[in-house]
VMD Tcl script that draws the C-alpha trace (Angstrom):
set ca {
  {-57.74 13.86 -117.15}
  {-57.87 11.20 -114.63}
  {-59.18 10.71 -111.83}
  {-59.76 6.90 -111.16}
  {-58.81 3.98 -113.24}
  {-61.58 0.93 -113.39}
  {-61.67 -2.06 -114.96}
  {-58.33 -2.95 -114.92}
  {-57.73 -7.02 -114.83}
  {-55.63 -7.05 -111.70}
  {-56.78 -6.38 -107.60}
  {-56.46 -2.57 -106.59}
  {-54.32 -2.77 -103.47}
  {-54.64 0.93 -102.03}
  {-56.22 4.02 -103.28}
  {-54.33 6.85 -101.65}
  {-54.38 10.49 -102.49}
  {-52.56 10.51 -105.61}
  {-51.64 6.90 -106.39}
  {-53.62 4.08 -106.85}
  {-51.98 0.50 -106.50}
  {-52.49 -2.25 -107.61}
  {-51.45 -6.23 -107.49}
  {-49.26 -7.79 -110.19}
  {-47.93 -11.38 -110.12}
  {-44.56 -12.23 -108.76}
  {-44.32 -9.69 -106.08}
  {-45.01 -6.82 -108.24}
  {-47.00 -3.09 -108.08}
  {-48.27 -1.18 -110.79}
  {-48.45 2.31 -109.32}
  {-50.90 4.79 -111.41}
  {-50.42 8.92 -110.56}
  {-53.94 9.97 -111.08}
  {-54.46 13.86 -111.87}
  {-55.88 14.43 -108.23}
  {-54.57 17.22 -106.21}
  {-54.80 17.12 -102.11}
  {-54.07 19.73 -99.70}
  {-53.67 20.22 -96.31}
  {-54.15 16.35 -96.15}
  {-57.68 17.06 -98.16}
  {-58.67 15.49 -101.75}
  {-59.56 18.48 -103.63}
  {-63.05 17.82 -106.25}
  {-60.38 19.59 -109.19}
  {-58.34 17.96 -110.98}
  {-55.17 18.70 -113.00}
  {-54.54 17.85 -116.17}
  {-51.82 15.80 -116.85}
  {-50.34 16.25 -113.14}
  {-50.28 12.10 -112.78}
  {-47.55 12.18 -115.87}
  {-45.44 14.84 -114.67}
  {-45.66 13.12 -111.38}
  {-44.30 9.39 -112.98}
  {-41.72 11.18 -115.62}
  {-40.14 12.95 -113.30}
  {-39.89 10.30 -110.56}
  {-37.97 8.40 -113.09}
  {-36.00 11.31 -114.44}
  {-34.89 10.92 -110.69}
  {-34.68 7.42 -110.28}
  {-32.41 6.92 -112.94}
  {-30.47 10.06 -111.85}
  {-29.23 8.88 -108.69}
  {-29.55 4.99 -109.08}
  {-25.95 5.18 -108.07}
  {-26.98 6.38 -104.79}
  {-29.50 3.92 -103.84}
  {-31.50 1.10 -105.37}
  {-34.92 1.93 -106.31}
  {-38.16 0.08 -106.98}
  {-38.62 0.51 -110.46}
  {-38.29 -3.32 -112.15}
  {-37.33 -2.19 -115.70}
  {-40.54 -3.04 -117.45}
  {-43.42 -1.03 -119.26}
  {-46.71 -1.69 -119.19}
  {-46.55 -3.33 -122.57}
  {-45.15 -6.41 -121.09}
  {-48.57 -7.09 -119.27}
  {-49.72 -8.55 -122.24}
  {-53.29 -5.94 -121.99}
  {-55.10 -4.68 -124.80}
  {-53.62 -1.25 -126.21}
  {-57.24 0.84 -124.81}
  {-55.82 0.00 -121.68}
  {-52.40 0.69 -121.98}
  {-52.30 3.97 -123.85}
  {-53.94 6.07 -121.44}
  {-51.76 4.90 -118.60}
  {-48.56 4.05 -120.01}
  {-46.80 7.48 -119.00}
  {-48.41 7.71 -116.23}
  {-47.66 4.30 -114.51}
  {-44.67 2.40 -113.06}
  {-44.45 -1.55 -112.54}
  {-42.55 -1.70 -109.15}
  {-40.97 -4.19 -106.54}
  {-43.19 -4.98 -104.05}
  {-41.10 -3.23 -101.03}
  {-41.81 -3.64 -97.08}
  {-42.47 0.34 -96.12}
  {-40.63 2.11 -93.88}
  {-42.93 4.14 -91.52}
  {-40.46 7.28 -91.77}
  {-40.97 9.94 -93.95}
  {-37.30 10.94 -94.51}
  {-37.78 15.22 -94.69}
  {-34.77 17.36 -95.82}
  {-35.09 20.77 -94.90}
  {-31.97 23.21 -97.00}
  {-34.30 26.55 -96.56}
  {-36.99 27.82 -94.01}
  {-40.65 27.40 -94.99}
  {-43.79 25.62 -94.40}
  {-44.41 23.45 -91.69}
  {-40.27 24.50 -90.66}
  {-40.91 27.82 -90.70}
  {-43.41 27.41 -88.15}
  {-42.08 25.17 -85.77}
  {-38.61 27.74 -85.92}
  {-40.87 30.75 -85.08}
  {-41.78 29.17 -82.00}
  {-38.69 27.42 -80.55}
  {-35.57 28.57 -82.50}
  {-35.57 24.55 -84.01}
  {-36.92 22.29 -86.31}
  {-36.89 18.99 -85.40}
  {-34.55 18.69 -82.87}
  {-31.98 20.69 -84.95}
  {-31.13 23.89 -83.07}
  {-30.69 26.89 -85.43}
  {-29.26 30.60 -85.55}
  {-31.66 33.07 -84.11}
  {-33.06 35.55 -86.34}
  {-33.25 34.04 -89.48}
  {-35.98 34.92 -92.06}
  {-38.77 33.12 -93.63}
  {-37.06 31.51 -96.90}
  {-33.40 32.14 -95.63}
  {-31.17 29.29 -96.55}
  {-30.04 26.71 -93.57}
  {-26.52 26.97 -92.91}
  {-26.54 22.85 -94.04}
  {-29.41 20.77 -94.99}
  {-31.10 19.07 -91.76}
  {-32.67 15.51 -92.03}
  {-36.33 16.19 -89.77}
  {-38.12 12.93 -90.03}
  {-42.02 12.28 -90.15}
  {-44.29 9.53 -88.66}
  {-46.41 8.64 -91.69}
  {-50.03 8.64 -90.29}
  {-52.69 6.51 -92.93}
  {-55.34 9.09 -91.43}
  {-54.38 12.69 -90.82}
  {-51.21 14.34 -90.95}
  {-48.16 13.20 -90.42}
  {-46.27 13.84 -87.39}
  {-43.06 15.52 -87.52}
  {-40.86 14.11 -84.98}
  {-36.82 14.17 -83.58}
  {-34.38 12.04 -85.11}
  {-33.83 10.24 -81.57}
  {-37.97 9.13 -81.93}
  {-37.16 8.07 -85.35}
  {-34.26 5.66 -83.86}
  {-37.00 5.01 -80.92}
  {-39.53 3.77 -84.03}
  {-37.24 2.20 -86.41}
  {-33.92 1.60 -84.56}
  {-30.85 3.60 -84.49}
  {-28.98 1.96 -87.36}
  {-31.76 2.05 -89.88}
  {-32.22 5.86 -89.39}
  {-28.77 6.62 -89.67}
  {-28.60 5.09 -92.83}
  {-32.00 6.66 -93.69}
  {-30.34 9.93 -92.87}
  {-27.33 9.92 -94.85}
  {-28.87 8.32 -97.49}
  {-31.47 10.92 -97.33}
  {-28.95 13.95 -97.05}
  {-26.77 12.52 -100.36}
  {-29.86 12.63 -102.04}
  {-30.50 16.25 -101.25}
  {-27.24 17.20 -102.16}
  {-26.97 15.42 -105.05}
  {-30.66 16.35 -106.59}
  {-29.74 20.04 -105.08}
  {-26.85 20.84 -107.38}
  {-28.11 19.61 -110.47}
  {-31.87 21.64 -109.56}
  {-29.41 24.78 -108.97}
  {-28.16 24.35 -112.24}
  {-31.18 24.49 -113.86}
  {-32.32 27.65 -111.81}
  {-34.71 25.62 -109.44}
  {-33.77 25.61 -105.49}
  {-35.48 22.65 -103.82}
  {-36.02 24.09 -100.46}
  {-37.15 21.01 -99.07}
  {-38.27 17.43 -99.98}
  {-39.10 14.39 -98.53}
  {-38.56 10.39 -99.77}
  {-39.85 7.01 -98.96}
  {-38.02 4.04 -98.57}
  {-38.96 0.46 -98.24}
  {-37.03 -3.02 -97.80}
  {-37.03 -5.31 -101.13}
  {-35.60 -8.32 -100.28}
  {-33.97 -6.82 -97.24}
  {-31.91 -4.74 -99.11}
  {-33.19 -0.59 -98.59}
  {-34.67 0.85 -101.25}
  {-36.09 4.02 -102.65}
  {-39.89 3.92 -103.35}
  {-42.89 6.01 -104.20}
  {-41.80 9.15 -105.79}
  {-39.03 11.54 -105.78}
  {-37.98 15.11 -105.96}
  {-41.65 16.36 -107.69}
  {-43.54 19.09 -107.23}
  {-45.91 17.43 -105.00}
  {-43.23 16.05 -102.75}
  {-40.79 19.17 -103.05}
  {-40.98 22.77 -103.05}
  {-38.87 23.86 -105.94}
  {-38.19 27.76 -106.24}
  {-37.19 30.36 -108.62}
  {-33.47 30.54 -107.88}
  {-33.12 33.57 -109.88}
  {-35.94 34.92 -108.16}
  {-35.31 33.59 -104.14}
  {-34.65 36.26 -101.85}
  {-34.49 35.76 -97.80}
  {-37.18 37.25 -95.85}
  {-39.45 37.29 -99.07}
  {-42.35 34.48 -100.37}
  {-40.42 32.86 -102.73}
  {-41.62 32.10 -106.85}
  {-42.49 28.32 -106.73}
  {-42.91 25.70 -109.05}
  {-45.08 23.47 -106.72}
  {-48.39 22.58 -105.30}
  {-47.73 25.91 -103.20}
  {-49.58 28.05 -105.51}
  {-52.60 25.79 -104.78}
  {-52.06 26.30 -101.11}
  {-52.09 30.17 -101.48}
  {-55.31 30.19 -103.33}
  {-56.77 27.78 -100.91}
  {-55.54 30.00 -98.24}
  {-57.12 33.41 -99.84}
  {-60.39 31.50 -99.27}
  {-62.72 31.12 -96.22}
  {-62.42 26.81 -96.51}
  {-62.16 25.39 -93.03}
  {-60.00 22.27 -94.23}
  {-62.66 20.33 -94.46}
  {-63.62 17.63 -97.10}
  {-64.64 17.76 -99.95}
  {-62.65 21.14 -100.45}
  {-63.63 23.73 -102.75}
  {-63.36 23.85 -106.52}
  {-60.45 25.40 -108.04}
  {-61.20 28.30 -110.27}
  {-59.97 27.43 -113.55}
  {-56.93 30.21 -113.73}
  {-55.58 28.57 -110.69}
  {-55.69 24.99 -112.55}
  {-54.28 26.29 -115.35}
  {-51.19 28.13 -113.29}
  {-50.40 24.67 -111.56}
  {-50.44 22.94 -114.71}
  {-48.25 25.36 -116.38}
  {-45.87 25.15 -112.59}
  {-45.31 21.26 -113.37}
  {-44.46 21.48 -116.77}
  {-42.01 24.37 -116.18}
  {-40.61 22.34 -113.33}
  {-40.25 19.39 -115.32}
  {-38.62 21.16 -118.46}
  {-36.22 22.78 -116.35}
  {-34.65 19.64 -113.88}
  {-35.10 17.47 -117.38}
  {-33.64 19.64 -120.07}
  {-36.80 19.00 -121.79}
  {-40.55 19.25 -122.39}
  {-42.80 17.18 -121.12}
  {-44.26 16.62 -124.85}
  {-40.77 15.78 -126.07}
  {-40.00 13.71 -123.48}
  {-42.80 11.52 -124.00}
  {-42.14 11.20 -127.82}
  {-39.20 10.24 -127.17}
  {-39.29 8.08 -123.88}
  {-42.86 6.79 -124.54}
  {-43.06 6.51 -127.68}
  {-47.16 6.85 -128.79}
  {-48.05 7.81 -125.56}
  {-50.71 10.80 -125.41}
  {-50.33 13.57 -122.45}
}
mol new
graphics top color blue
foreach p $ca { graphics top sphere $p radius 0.5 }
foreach p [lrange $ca 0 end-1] q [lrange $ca 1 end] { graphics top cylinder $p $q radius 0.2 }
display resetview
């Protein structure tokens, strides 16, 4: 497991809850997943095993996927071409990405297809969700009748602030979160039908985008089980808590318990671990068509999970 990376020979940039970045030459990021888990805007003292590679594997499962869609950040290069010693390499190489240095947009770009989470909420009390008026009377989990694009004010401290579409223009301007939301909304679609054929519903999801050279770009991660909730499609019924393959089942737990929300969190007993662990793998197999083990023999070659 990890949960911090030291003594690397280049300047760590940010440390956030997940990530850790850090400073390459020539405008470039490495950007390490760490095994951390955070919740309700909380680093939790567990870890989970192997969550960092799932994390990086799948964002460029996704990457690649829809490339066609958008440019991303990725550069092309593995860690290998750093020139570092292999102790240093191995343990990160599936588990980092060498990236563009991009200029962040502050707007998270939310798609909503189904009712849940922080959604859910805000349609139990005013029929909407971000500005997006709805049917009355629809259940928890009941599919939208189309995908809605309900931006977020990224906050550095806190949560982050769901907001209208018209603040987004107010924050951004009107033409960048146009193209934010159609961009956003082609993603969806596009990452929705191939999830559906592997029996996974993404209810919702949310993605990052930056400017590289002026030109928009996708950045962070994509379409993971930290950024998504994916669901059982076999499984989904309306009005029901769906089967999930995502940091959900760490919520419930956390939920069952008498934690205030406070840092540091509680530990997680070691059944729940092991259920989240087994959640991202089963998540990953199914959207890649493959194991994680066999995906990293075969995409990283020599690298250890």
């Amino acid at each position: 497991m990890i949960g911090a990376i030291h003594d690397l020979p280049v300047d760590l940039l940010y440390s956030g809850k997940v990530r850790d970045t850090y400073e390459l030459p020539g405008d470039r990021l490495l950007m390490v997943a760490s095994d951390r888990i955070s919740a309700f805007d909380v680093i939790l003292p567990s870890m989970i095993p192997g969550k960092g590679i799932v994390l990086t594997q799948l964002s460029k499962f996704w990457f690649d996927a829809l490339s066609d869609v958008v440019p991303n950040h990725l550069t092309g290069e593995d860690l290998a071409s750093l020139g570092w010693p292999e102790e240093l390499v191995g343990p990160l190489e599936a588990r980092a990405m060498i990236v563009s240095r991009a200029e962040r947009i502050p707007i998270e770009c939310v798609v909503r297809g189904y009712l849940a989470g922080s959604g859910w909420l805000e349609y139990q009390a005013g029929g909407s969700i971000g500005g997006h008026a709805l049917p009355a009377g629809l259940p928890k989990s009941a599919q939208l009748p189309e995908p809605i694009f309900t931006p977020a004010n990224k906050n550095d401290v806190g949560h982050d602030e769901n907001i209208s579409v018209q603040h987004a223009r107010e924050i951004v301007g009107a033409e960048l979160t146009d193209r934010l939301e159609a961009i956003s909304l082609q993603l969806y679609d596009r990452a929705g039908k191939h999830a559906r054929d592997c029996g996974i519903i993404i209810a919702d999801t949310k993605f990052e985008f930056g400017l590289v050279d002026g030109v928009l770009t996708l950045i962070d991660e994509v379409l993971t089980p930290d950024s998504s909730r994916f669901w059982d499609a076999e499984l989904w019924r309306p009005g029901q808590e769906s089967v999930s393959f995502d940091k959900q089942y760490v919520r419930n737990w956390l939920l069952s318990t008498d934690w205030n929300r406070e840092a540091p969190g509680p530990e997680l007993p070691s059944d729940v671990i092991a259920g989240t662990v087994q959640r991202y793998e089963l998540a990953f197999e199914r959207l890649t068509g493959s194991p994680l083990h066999e995906w990293l023999r075969s995409h990283r070659k020599g690298a250890d999970a």
